[in-house]
C-alpha positions as semicolon CSV with decimal commas, in nm:
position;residue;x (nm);y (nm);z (nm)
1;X;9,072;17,144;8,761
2;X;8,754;17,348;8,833
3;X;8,661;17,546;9,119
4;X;8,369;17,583;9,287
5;X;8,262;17,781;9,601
6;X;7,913;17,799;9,761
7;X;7,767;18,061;10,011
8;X;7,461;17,944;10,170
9;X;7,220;17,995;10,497
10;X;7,243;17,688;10,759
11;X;6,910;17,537;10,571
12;X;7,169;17,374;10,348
13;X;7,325;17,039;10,456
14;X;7,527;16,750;10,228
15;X;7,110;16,610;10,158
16;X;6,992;16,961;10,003
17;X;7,128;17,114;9,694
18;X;7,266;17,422;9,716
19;X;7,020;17,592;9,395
20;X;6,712;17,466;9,681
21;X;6,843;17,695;9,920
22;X;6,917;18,079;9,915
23;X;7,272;18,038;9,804
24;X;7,566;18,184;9,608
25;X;7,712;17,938;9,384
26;X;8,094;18,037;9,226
27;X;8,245;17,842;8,973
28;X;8,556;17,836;8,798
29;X;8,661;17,637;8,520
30;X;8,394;17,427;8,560
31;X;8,267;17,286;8,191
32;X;8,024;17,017;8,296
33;X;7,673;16,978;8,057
34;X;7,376;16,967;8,228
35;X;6,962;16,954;8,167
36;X;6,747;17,076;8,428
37;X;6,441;17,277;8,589
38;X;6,593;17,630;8,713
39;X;6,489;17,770;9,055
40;X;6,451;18,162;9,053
41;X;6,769;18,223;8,987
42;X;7,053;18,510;8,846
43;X;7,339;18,348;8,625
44;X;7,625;18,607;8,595
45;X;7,929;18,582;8,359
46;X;8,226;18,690;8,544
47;X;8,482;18,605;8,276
48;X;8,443;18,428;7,942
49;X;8,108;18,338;7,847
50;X;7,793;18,141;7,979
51;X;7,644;17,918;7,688
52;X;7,281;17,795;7,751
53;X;6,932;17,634;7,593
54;X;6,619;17,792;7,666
55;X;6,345;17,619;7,458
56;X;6,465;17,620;7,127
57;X;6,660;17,927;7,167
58;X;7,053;17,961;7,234
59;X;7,147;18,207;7,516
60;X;7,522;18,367;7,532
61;X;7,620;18,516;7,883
62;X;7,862;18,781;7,841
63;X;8,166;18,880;8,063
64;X;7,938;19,184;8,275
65;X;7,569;19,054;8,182
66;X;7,313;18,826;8,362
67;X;7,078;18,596;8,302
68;X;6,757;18,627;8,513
69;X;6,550;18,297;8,487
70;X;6,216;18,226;8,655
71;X;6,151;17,925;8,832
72;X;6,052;17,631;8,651
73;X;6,237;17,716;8,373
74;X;6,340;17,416;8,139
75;X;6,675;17,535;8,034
76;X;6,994;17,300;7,932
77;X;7,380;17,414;8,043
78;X;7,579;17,345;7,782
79;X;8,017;17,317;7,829
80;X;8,204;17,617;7,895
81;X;8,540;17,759;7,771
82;X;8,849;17,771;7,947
83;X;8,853;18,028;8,215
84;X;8,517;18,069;8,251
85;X;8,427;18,275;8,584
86;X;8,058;18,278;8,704
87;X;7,839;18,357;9,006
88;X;7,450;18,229;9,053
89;X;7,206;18,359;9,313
90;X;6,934;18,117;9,405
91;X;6,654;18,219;9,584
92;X;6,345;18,034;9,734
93;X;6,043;18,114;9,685
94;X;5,934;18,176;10,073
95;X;6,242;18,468;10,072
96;X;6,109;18,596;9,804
97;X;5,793;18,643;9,890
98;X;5,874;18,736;10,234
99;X;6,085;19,017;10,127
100;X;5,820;19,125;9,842
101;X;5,515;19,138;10,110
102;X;5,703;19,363;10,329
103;X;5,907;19,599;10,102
104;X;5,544;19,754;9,963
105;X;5,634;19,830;9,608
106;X;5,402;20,076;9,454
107;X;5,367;19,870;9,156
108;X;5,134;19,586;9,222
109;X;5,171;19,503;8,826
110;X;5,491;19,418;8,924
111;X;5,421;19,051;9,042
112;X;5,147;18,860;9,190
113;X;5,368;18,785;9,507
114;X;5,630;18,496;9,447
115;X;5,666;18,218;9,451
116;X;5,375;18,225;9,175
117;X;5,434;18,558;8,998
118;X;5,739;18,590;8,650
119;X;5,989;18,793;8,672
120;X;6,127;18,957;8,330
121;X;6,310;18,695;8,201
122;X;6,629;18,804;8,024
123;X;6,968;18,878;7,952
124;X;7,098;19,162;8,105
125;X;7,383;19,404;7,989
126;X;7,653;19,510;8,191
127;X;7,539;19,854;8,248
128;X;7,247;19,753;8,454
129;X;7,336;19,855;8,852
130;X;7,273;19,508;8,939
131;X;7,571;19,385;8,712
132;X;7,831;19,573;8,900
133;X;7,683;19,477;9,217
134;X;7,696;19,113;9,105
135;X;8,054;19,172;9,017
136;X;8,210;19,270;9,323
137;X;8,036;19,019;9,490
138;X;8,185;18,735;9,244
139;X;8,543;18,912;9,290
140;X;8,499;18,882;9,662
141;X;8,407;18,488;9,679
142;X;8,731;18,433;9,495
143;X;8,892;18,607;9,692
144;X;8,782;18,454;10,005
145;X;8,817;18,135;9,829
146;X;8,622;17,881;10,072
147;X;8,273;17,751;10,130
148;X;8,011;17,864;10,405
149;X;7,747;17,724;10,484
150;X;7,631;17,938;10,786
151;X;7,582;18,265;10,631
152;X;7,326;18,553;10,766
153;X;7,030;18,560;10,575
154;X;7,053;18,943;10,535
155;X;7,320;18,899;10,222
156;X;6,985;18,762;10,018
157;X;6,750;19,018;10,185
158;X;6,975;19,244;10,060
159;X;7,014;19,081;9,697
160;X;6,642;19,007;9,670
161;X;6,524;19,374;9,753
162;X;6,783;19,485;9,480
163;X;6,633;19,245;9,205
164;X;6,270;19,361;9,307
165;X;6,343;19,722;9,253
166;X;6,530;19,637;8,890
167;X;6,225;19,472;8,820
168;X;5,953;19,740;8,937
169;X;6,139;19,959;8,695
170;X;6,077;19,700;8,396
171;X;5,718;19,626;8,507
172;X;5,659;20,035;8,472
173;X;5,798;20,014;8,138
174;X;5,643;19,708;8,022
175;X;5,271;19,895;8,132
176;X;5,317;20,206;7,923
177;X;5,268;20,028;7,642
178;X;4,921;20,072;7,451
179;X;4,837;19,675;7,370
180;X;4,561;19,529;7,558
181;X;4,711;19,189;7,632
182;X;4,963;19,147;7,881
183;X;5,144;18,867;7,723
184;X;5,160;19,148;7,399
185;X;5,314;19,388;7,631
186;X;5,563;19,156;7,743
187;X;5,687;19,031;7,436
188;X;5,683;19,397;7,250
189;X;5,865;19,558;7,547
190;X;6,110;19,287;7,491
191;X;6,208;19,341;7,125
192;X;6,194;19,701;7,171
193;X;6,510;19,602;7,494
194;X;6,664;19,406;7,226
195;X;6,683;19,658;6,969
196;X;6,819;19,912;7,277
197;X;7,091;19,697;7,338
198;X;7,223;19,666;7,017
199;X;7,225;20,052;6,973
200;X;7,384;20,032;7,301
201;X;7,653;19,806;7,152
202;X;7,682;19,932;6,813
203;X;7,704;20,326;6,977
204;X;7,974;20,454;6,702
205;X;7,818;20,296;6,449
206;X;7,517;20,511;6,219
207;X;7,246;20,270;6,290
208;X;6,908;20,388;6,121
209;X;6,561;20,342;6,238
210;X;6,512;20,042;5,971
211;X;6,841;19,862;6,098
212;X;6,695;19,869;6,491
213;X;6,348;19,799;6,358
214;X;6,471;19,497;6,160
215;X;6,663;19,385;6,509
216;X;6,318;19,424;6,716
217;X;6,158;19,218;6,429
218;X;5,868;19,543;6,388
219;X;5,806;19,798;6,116
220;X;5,978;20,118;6,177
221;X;5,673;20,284;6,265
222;X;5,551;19,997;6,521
223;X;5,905;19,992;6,656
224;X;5,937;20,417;6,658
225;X;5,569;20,441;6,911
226;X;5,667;20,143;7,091
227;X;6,032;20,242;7,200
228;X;5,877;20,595;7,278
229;X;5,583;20,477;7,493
230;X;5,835;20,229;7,697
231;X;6,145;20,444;7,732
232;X;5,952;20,842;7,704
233;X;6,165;20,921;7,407
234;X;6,171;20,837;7,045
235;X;6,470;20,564;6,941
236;X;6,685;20,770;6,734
237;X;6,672;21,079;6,968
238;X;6,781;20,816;7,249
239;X;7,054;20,681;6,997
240;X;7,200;21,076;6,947
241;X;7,221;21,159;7,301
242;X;7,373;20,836;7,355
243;X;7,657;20,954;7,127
244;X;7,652;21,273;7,264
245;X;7,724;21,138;7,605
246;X;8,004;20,911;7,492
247;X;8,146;21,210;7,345
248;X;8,128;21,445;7,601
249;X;8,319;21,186;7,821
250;X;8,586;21,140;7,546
251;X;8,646;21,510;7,504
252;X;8,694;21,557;7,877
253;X;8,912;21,253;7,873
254;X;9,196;21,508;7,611
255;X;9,302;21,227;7,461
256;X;9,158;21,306;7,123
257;X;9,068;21,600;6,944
258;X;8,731;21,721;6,876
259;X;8,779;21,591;6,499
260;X;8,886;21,225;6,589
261;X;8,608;21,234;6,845
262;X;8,314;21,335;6,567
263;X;8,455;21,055;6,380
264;X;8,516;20,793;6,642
265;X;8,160;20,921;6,762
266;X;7,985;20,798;6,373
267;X;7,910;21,167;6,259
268;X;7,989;21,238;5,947
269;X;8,235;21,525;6,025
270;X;8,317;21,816;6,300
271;X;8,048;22,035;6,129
272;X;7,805;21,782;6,199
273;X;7,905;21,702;6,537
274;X;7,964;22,075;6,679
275;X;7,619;22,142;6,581
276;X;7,451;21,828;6,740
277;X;7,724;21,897;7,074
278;X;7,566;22,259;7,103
279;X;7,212;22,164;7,078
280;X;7,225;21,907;7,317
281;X;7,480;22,061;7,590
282;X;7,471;22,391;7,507
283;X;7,820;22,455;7,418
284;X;8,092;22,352;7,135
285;X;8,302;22,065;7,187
286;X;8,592;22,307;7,224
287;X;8,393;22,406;7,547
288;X;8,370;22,108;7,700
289;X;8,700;21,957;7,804
C-alpha cells in the first residue's frame, strides 16, 4: 500500500488539486499511470527510479536527480517499481513571478517573468546543490509522516528563489554560446550538458573527445568550441581535472595506494598519473595524503 503526503499553503482545500497550488507532494510506493499537462514543477527521485514520457522521448529519474518541467508540459507518468521514493514541488505561476520581480536577477535573459517565460527543462544530476537540498527535504516529510495543509508560504519563497538562482547560472551559460538563434543556443547548450554528464558518470573510464562528441550528437570540433564557450574550458581538460579531483580525494582517503589509485583513476599507470597529479596540484601523489 502506497503512501502519499502533501505539504501545501491554506489555498488548497478537498476542490483544488494539490499540483494547482504551491505544494510538496511525497509519495511512496505509489505505481499509478497517468497522462497529463504539468504545472511548473520539480520531480525528484528519492529512491528507485522515476519513469516518464515527454513527447516521444523516455525520461529515467534517478535516485539523487530531478526533473525540472515547465508548465504546460504534455508529459505521461508511467508505473513505478517497488520502493519507489519521490518528492514534487509545484509552484504557481503568481509565486513565481512574485518572487522573480522582486529578487532582481542580473540576468534579464534569464526569463521573461513567469508565468510566461521556460525554464531549462531537464534532468538534473545529483551533484547539482538543489538535489541535496531536495533530499533532506524528502527525508524530512517522511519523517514527519502526515499531511498539512496550512503551511507558511516562506518554505516556497525559499524553494523558488533557490530554483531561480540554479537557473540564472544555466541562462549565463546557455548565452556564451556564439549561435545567433536562441532556440540554437538552447538546444546546443543542452547536448554539450549531456555529454558533461556522461563524463561525469563514466569519470574512471578513458573517454575520448570522439566518444563525448558522439554522446552530444556534434563533430568533435563543434562539440570541443561549444563545451569551451559554455563551461570556459575545453572538454577533455575539464574531464582530467575531474580525475584529478577524484583522486586527490581518494589519496587523502589512505585507503589505496597511489598505484591502485592511477589505475582506479583510468591512467594508464603511476608514471602517467604522478606527472598529470604534479601539474595540476603541484605536488606528487605521495604528497598529498
Amino acid at each position: 500500500m502506497g503512501r502519499i503526503i502533501t505539504w501545501s499553503t491554506p489555498q488548497y482545500s478537498p476542490s483544488v488539486e494539490a499540483h494547482e497550488t504551491d505544494s510538496l507532494f511525497y509519495a511512496e510506493d505509489v505505481f499509478r499511470y497517468r497522462k497529463f499537462e504539468s504545472p511548473l514543477s520539480i520531480k525528484f527521485c528519492q529512491r528507485e527510479a522515476l519513469r516518464y514520457i515527454i513527447g516521444s522521448r523516455k525520461v529515467v529519474v534517478p535516485p539523487g536527480s530531478f526533473l525540472l518541467v515547465n508548465a504546460g508540459t504534455e508529459m505521461e507518468c508511467l508505473p513505478n517499481e517497488a520502493g519507489v521514493q519521490a518528492l514534487m514541488v509545484f509552484f504557481t505561476g503568481s509565486l513565481m513571478q512574485d518572487v522573480y520581480c522582486n529578487l532582481k536577477l542580473d540576468d534579464k535573459a534569464l526569463l521573461d517573468g513567469p508565468p510566461h517565460g521556460r525554464f531549462f527543462e531537464h534532468l538534473y544530476p545529483p551533484a547539482a546543490p538543489f538535489s541535496k537540498h531536495l533530499g533532506a527535504l524528502a527525508r524530512q516529510m517522511a519523517q514527519v509522516g502526515a499531511s498539512n495543509h496550512e503551511l507558511s508560504p516562506g518554505l516556497f519563497f525559499g524553494l523558488a528563489e533557490q530554483l531561480l538562482w540554479h537557473q540564472q547560472g544555466i541562462s549565463r551559460q546557455i548565452g556564451r554560446l556564439k549561435a545567433r538563434n536562441a532556440a540554437t543556443r538552447e538546444e546546443l547548450f543542452r547536448r554539450v550538458l549531456i555529454a558533461r554528464e556522461y563524463m561525469e558518470g563514466h569519470w574512471r573510464s578513458r573517454v575520448t573527445l570522439q566518444q563525448a562528441a558522439r554522446v552530444a550528437c556534434l563533430s568533435p570540433y563543434h562539440f570541443h568550441r561549444t563545451f569551451r564557450e559554455a563551461f570556459g574550458q575545453p572538454p577533455m581538460g575539464w574531464f582530467r581535472r575531474l580525475k584529478l579531483e577524484k583522486a586527490k580525494e581518494l589519496l587523502r582517503a589512505e585507503r589505496m595506494t597511489a598505484t591502485e589509485v592511477a589505475l582506479h583513476c583510468g591512467f594508464s599507470g603511476l608514471f602517467a598519473f604522478s606527472k598529470a597529479f604534479k601539474r595540476e596540484w603541484g605536488l606528487y601523489p605521495s604528497e598529498a595524503r
